[in-house]
C-alpha positions as CSV (number, residue, x, y, z in Angstrom):
1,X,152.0,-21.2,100.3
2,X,149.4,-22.0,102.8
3,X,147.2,-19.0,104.6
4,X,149.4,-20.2,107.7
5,X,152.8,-19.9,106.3
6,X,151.6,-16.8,105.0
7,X,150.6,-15.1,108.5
8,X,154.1,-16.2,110.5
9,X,156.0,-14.3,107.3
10,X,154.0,-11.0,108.4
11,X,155.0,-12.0,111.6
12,X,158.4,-10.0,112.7
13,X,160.3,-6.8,114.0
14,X,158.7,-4.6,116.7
15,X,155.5,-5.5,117.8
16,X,153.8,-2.8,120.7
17,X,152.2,-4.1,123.3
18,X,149.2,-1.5,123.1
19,X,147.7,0.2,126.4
20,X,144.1,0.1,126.8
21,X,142.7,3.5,126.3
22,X,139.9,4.2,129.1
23,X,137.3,6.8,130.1
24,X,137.1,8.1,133.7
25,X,134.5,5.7,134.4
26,X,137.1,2.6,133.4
27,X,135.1,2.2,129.7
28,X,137.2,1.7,126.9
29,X,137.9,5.1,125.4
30,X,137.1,4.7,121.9
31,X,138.4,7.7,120.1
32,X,141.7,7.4,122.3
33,X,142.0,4.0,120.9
34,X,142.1,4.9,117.5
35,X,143.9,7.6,118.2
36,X,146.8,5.2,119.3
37,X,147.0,2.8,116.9
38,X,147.2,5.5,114.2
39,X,149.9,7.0,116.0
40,X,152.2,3.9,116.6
41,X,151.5,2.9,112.6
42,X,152.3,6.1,111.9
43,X,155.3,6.3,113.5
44,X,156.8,2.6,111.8
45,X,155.7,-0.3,114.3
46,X,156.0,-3.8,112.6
47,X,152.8,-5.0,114.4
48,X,150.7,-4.4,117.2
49,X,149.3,-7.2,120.2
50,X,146.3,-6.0,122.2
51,X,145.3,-7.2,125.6
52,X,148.5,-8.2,126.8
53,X,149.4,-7.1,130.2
54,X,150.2,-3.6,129.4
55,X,146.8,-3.8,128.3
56,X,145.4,-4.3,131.2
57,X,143.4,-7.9,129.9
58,X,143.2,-9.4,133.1
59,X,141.2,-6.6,134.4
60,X,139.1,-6.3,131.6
61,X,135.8,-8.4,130.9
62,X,135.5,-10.7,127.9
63,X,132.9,-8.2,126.2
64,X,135.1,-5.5,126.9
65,X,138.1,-7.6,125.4
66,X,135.9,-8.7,122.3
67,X,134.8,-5.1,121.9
68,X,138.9,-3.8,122.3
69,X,139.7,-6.7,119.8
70,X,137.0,-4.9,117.3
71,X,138.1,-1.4,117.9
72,X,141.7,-2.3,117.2
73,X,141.4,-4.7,114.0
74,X,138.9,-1.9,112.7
75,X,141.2,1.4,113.3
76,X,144.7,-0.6,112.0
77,X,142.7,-1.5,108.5
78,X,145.5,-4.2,107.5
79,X,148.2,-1.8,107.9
80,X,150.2,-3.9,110.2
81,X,149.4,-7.3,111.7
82,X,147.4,-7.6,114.7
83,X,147.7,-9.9,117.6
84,X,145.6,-10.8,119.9
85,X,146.0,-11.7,123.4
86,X,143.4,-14.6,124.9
87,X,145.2,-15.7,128.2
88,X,142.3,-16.7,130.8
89,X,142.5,-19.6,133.5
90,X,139.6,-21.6,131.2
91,X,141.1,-23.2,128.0
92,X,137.6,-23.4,126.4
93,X,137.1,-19.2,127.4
94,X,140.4,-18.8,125.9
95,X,139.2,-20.6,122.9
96,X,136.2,-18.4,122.8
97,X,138.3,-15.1,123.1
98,X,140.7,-16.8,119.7
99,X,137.8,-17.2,117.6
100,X,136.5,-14.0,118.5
101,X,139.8,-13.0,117.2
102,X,140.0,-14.7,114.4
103,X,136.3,-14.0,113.0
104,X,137.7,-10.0,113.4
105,X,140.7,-10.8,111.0
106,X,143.5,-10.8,113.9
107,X,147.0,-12.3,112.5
108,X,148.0,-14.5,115.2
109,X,146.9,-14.9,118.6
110,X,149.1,-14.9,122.1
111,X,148.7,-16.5,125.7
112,X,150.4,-17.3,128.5
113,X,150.2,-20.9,130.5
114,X,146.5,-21.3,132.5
115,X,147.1,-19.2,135.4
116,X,144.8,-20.1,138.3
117,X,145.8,-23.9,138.7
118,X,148.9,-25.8,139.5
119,X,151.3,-25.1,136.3
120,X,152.4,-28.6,136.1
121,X,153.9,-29.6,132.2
122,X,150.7,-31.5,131.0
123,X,148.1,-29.4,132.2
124,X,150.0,-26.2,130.6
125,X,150.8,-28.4,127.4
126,X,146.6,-29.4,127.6
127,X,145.4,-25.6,127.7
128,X,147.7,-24.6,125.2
129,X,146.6,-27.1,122.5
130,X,142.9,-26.4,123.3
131,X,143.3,-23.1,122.3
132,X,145.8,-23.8,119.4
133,X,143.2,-26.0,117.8
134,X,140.7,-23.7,118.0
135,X,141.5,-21.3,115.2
136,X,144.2,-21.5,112.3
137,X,145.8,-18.5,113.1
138,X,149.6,-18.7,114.4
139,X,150.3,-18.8,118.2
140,X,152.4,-17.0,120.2
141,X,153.2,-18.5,123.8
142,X,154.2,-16.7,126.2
143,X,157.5,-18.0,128.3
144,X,157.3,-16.6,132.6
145,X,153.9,-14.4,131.9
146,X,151.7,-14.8,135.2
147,X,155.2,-16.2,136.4
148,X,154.8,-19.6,134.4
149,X,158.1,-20.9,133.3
150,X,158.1,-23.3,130.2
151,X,161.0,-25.7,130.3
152,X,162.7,-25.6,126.6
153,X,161.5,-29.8,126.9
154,X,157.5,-28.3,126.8
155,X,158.5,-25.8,124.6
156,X,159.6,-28.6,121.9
157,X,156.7,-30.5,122.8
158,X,154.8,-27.7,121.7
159,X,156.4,-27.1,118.6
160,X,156.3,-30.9,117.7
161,X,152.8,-31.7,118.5
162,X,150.7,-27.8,118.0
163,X,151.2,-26.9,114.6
164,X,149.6,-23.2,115.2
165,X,152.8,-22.8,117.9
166,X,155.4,-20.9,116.0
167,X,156.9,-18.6,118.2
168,X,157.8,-18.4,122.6
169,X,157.8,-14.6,123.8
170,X,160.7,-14.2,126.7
171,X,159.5,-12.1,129.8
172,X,162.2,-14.1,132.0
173,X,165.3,-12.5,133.5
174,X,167.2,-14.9,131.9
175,X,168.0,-13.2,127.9
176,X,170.6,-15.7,126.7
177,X,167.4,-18.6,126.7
178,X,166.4,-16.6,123.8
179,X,169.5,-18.8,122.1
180,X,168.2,-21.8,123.9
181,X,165.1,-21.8,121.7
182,X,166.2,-22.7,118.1
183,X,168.1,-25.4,118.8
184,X,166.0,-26.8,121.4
185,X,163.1,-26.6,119.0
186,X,165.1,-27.8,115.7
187,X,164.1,-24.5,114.3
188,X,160.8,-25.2,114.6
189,X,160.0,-22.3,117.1
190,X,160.7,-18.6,116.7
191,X,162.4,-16.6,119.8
192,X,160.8,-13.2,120.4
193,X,161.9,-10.8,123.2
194,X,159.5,-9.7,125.3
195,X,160.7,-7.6,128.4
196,X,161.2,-4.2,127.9
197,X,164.2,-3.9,130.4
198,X,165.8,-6.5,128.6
199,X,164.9,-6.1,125.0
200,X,167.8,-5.3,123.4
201,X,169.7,-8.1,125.7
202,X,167.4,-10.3,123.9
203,X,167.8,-9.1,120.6
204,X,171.5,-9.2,121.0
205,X,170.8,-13.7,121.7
206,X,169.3,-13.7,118.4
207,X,165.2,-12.7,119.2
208,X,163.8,-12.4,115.7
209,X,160.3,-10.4,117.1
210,X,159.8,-8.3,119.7
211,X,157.1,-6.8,122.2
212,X,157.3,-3.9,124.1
213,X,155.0,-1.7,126.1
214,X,157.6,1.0,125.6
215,X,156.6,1.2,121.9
216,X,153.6,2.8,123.2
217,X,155.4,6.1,123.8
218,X,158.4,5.4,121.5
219,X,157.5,3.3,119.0
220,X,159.8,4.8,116.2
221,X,162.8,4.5,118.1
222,X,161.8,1.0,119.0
223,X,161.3,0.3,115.4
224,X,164.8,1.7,115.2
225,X,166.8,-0.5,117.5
226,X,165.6,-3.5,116.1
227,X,166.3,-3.1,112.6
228,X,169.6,-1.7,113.2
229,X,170.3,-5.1,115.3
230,X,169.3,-7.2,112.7
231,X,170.9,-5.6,110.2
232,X,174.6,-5.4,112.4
233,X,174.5,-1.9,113.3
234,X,175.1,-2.4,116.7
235,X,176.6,0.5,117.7
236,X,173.4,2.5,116.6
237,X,171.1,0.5,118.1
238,X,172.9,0.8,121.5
239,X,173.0,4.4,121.3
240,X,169.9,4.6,121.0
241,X,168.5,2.2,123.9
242,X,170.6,3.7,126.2
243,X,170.0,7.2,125.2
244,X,166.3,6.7,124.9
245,X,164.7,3.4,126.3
246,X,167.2,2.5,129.0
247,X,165.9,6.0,130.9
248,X,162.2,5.8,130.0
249,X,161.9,2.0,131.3
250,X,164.0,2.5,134.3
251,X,161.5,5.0,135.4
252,X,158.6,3.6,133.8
253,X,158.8,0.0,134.0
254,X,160.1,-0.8,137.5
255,X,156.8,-2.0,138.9
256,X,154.6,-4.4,136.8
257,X,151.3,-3.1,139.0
258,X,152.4,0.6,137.7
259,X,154.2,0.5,134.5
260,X,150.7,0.8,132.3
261,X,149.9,4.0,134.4
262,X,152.9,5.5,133.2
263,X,152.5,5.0,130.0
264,X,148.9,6.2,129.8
265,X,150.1,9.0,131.6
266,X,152.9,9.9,128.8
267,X,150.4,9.0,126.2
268,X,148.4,11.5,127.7
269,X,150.9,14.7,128.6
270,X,152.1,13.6,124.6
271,X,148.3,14.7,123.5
272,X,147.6,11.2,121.8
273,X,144.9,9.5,124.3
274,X,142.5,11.6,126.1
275,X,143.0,10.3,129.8
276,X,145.3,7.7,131.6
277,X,142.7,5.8,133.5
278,X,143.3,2.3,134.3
279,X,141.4,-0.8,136.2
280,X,141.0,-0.4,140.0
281,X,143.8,-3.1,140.4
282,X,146.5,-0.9,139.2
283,X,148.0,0.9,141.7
284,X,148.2,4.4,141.3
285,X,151.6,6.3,140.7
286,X,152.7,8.3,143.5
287,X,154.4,12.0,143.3
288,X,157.7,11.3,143.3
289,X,156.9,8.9,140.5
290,X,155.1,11.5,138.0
291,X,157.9,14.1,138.9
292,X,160.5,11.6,137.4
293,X,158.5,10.6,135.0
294,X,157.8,14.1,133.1
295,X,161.5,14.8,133.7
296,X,162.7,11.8,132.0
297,X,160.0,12.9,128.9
298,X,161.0,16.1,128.6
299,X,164.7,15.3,128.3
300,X,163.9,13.1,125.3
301,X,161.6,15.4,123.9
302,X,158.3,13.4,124.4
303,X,156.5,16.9,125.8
């Protein structure tokens, strides 16, 4: 078995899309950052993906995304696979950011469609190949991140003509395209969810990975509702979203300029990072929001 086959077996279940711990100066918060990814290992996640937008990457500079990447690889040890985010508008910084990746023993790396430009077919199809050729490791793309849309006909293109691309990440409102993806693909291309308000949904269409920023907070739970799915317990796995998910993302999630604040903010009250500090281009949650937000936690027993 080939070093690549052997990566996209490791590759599966519940995979949290960490926050970026950060001082009160907007540095990355070292010790908070171990901090987390001990907790969310110790508490069963399948995987972990840094510097997706939970994390905050598009805020952060490319040292400070090299030096997160580090941090991360160093505190998880091999316990649990590690992906790496490298989504940029510039295929060759991409590249730079998946070596990076790579050289620090990452397990696949993840991006979304070049963001700055026109997202016409070739020209997404022409960054994504750059950076799949510029490391062996397995790719993740990322279907509607930044608002790209692949069509399933680019997504078989990929497949057929990348061989890093093994798996498309779902952030549309649309979960029964998570079915789409198999057949489109002839199998060649994994479906993972990746919306937290629509997780399950996704699960449910047959995702066989999934991301989620939620995992931050409740990553056991998470863990939880995706084995019970695939293993045909659905009855337990919907008790649990609704009773536990459903009310954290409906408060935490509903604005994608606020949702990593709240769960820094959690992370925080819960005593596992040291502050909830983000980027100046996250907007701040209001009162009303952290009122709601420590009622919903203390109902499920966060704090």
């Amino acid at each position: 078995m080939s070093t690549f086959e052997e990566r996209k077996e490791k590759l599966f279940g519940n995979h949290v899309l960490l926050v970026t711990p950060m001082q009160p100066d907007g540095t990355i918060d070292r010790d908070s950052t171990r901090a987390l990814v001990n907790f969310v290992i110790g508490k069963g996640v399948h995987g972990i993906l840094a510097l997706g937008s939970t994390g905050e990457c598009f805020a952060l500079t490319d040292d400070e995304r090299r030096e997160f990447v580090t941090l991360v690889t160093e505190a998880a040890g091999g316990r649990v696979p590690i992906g790496v985010g490298v989504n940029h508008s510039s295929a060759d910084a991409s590249a730079d950011l998946a070596r990076h990746a790579a050289a620090n023993g990452a397990d696949y790396i993840f991006t979304t469609g070049p963001y700055y430009h026109p997202h016409q077919a070739e020209g997404v199809f022409q960054h994504i190949r750059h950076i799949g050729a510029s490391t062996d490791l397995p790719l993740m793309v990322y279907d509607g991140g930044a608002g790209i849309e692949f069509p399933l006909a680019l997504l078989k293109r990929m497949a057929d003509e990348i061989p890093t691309v093994f798996a498309s990440k779902l952030f549309l409102p649309y979960p029964a395209k998570i079915a789409q993806y198999s057949a489109a693909t002839q199998g060649r291309l994994q479906a993972w969810a990746g919306q937290d308000q629509l997780n399950f949904l996704m699960l449910l269409y047959g995702a066989l990975g999934m991301t989620s920023a939620a995992s931050c907070v409740v990553p056991a739970e998470q863990t939880r509702i995706f084995e019970a799915v695939r293993a045909g317990r659905r009855d337990e796995a919907r008790d649990l979203f609704h009773g536990c998910v459903g009310p954290l993302n409906s408060i935490a999630f509903a604005n994608v300029l606020q949702y990593p604040q709240c769960y820094k903010t959690l992370l925080k009250w819960m005593g596992v990072i040291e502050y909830a500090t983000c980027k100046s281009v996250m907007e701040p949650i209001d009162d009303v929001r952290t009122e709601e937000l420590r009622a919903v936690a203390l109902r499920l027993g966060l704090i």
